[in-house]
N, C-alpha and C positions, 0 to 999 in steps of 0.2 A: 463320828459325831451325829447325834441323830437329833434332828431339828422339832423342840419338844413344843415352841408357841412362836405366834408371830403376830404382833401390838401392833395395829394400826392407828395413829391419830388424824384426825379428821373434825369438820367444823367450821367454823367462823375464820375469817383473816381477825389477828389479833388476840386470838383469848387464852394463849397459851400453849397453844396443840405442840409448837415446840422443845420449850422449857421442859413439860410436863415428860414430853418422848426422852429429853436428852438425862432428865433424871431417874426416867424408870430402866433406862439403859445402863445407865452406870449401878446402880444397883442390882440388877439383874449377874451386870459382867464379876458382880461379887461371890456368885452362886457361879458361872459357869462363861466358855465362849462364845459373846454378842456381841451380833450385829447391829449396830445405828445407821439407818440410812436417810438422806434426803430426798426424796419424790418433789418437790414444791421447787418452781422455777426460781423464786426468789428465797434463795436458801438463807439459814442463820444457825446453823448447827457450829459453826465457827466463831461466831461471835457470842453465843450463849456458852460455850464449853470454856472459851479463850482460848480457846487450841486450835491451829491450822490444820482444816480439813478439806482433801483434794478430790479429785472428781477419779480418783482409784482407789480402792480399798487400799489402807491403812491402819496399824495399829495404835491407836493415841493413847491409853493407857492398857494397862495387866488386865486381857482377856477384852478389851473391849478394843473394835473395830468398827471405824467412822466410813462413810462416804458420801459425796454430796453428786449425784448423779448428774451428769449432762446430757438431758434426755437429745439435744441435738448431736450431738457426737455419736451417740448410741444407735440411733436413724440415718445417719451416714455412714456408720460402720456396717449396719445392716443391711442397709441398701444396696451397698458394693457387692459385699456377701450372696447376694440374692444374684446379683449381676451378673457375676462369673458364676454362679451356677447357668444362666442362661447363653454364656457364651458360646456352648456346644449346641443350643438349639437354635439360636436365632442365627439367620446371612448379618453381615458385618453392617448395610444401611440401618437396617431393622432395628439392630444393636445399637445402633447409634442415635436414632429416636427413643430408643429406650432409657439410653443416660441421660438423655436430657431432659425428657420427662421424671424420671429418680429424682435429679434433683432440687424438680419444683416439690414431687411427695413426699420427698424426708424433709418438709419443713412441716408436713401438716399433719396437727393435732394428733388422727390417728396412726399415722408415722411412728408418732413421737412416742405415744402411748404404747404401740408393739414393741418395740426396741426397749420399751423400757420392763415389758413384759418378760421378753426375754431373756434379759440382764439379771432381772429379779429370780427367777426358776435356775438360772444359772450358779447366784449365788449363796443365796439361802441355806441350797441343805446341807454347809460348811459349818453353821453354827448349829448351837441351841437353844437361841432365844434369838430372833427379826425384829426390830423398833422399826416401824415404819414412819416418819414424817410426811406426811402431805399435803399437797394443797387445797386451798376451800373446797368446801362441798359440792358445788358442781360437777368440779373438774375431777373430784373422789369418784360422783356418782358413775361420771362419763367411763373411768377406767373401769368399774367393774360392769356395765353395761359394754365395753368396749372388749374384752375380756373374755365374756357368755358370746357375742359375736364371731366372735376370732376362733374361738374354740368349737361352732359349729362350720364355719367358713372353711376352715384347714380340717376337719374333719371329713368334708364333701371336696374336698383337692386332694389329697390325701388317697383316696376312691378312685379319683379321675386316674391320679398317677400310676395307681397299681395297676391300672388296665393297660396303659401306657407301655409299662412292664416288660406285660406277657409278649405285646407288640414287639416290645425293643428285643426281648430273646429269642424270637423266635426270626428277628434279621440281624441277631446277632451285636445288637450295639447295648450300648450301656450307658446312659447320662448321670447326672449329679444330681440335675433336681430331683427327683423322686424323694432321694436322700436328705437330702434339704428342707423337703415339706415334712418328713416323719420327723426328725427331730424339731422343728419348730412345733407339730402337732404335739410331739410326746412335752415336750418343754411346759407348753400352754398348759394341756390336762394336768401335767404335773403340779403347777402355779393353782390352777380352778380349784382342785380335791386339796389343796392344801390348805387353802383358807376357808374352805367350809368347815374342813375338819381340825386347823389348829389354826384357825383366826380369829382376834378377838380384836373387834374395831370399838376405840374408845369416842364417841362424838362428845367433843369436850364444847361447853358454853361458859359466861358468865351470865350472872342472875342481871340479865337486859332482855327485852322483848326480842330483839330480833336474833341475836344469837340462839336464843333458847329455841324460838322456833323452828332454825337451819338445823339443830342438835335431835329435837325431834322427826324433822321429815329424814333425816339424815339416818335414824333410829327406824324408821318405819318404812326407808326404801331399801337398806342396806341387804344383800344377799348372805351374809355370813352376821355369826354371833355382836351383838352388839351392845354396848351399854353408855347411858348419857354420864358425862362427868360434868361435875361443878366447880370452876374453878375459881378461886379467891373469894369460895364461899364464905358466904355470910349469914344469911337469912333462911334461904330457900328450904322448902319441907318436901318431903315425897321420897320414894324411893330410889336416889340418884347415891352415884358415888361423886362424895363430896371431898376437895382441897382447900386446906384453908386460905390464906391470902399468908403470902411472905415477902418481908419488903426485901431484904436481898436474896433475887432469885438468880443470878449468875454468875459462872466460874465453878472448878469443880468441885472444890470444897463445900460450898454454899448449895449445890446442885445434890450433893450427896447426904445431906441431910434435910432435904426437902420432904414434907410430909405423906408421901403417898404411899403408903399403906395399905389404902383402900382399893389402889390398886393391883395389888401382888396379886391377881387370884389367880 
């Protein structure tokens, strides 16, 4: 299966970025194997579908595969992972300041955001079409500024370790981490080159001053392709892709003839 685009929504809390993901996904899963997933802490991909969605990939309809991410689970599963790589390096004290610092850092932010990093490069190139839901604009920005960081950081540990290496072969020993940082590293870059080159982020607004303007800055800081959508448009002129307003927008039936069109591209 070879991972042909991956649909970011992004934006305002409220103006649709859900609905909008959950419909161009089910459409999509009519052409081929898609992925729906939830980024945004306070999911609703379950309650706009009507279909029970779990924090594990699942199939909820033909060709179409839900999940609603637990970015905290994901940063404790990580964490550990990282841990017992270090178990061969670290004395047992040392280790043990270590867990307990872990567990203050896979609460925070950028924790949350790696592990989700890595989840995402994990799963992806299983389908042909990525719906990404996510949450407001900040929090969008912070991941892909969080992202370009991660991706020079582990690229300069990665350096460290292979020097490390030569050390360990030439006294004969052999550790894990090393191993542990190239694939986190290759995972990362693999995530990076994939959304520049088949990412297309939709900053969806309604025709209101302040969403418009999130949808613009949103537009103009983005790192990967980008285009503003209008949702439950009405009025608004200029070169936007526009949706019109529909008064029932949820469930799947109702979801599958939803007018986005404008969005296939």
């Amino acid at each position: 299966m070879l991972l042909e685009r991956v649909f970011i929504f992004g934006g305002k809390g409220g103006v649709g970025k859900s609905t909008l993901a959950c419909a161009l996904a089910l459409r999509l899963s009519q052409k081929d194997k898609t992925l729906l997933a939830s980024l945004d802490p306070a999911h609703s991909l379950s309650g706009i579908l009507g279909i029970p969605i779990g924090s594990e990939i699942g199939e909820v309809l033909p060709n179409l595969y839900a999940v609603e991410l637990d970015a905290q689970k994901l940063a404790q599963d990580y964490v550990k992972k990282v841990l017992k790589g270090l178990e061969e390096t670290l004395s047992e004290s040392v280790l043990k300041g270590a867990r307990k610092f872990a567990e203050i850092i896979s609460s925070s932010p950028t924790s949350l955001e790696t592990a989700v990093f890595d989840k995402l490069a994990e799963i992806i190139p299983d389908y042909k079409y990525a719906v990404l839901d996510f949450a407001p604009t900040g929090q969008l920005l912070r991941f892909f500024s969080s992202l370009s960081v991660l991706d020079e950081w582990l690229g300069f540990l990665v350096k460290l370790s292979e020097k490390q290496e030569e050390i360990d072969r030439f006294m004969g020993r052999k550790r894990n981490l090393p191993r542990l940082l190239k694939e986190r590293s290759e995972k990362v870059k693999f995530l990076v080159q994939t959304l520049k080159t088949k990412g297309l982020l939709y900053a969806v607004a309604r025709e209101e001053p302040l969403s418009l303007q999130e949808a613009e800055v949103l537009e103009k800081s983005s790192p990967i392709r980008t285009r503003r959508v209008i949702n439950c448009f009405q009025n608004l002129e200029g070169d936007l892709l526009k949706v019109p307003k529909v008064e029932k927008a949820y469930g799947v039936e109702n979801l599958k003839k939803f007018p986005i069109d404008s969005l296939l591209m």
